[in-house]
C-alpha positions as CSV (number, residue, x, y, z in Angstrom):
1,X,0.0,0.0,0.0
2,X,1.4,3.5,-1.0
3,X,1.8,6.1,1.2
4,X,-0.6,9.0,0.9
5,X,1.2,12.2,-0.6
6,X,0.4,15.4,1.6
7,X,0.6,19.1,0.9
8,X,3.4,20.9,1.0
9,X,1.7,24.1,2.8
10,X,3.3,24.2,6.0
11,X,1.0,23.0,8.6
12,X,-1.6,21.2,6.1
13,X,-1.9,17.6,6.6
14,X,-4.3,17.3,3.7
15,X,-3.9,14.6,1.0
16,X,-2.6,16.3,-2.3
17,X,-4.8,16.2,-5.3
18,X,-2.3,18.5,-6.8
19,X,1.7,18.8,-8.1
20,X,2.5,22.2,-8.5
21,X,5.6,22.0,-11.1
22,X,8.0,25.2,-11.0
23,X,11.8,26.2,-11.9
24,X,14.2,28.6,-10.6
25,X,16.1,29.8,-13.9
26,X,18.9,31.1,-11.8
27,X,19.2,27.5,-10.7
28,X,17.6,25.0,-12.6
29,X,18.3,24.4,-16.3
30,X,14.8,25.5,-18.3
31,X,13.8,21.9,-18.5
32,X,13.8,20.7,-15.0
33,X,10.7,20.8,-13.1
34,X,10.8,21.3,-9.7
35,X,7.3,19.9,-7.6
36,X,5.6,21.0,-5.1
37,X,2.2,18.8,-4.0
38,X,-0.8,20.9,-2.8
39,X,-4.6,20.2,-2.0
40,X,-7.1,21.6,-3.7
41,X,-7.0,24.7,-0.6
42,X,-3.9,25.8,-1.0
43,X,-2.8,25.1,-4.7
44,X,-4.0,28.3,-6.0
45,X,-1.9,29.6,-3.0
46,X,0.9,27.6,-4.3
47,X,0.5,28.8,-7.7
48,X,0.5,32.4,-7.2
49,X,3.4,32.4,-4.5
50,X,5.7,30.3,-7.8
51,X,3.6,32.6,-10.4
52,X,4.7,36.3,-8.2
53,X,8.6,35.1,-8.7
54,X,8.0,34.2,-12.6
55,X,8.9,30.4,-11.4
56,X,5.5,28.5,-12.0
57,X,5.3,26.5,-15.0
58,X,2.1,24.2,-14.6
59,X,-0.3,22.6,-12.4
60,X,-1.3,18.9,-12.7
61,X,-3.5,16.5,-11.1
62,X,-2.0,13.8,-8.5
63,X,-1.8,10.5,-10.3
């Protein structure tokens, strides 16, 4: 049996539904995608905090 995958919000025990997939460019070459997993509450949270520092690239489900 797999372990459940929980958000990344600090504090939030909730099962992700979410992988929030970013990059730093200053770090990261353009193809790698960094993840972070949110639940449906915070992924927009997730999003925009990645989107404010141009380093959001896509949100996809959980699979």
């Amino acid at each position: 049996m797999a372990e459940a995958l929980i958000c990344s919000a600090k504090g939030c025990p909730a099962e992700a539904q979410h992988q929030v997939m970013w990059n730093n460019p200053k770090l990261h070459t353009p193809d790698r995608r960094k993840i972070w997993l949110a639940c449906d509450e915070h992924e927009e949270t997730l999003r925009a905090f990645l989107g404010a520092r141009g380093f959001w690239k896509q949100t996809v489900p959980v699979e």
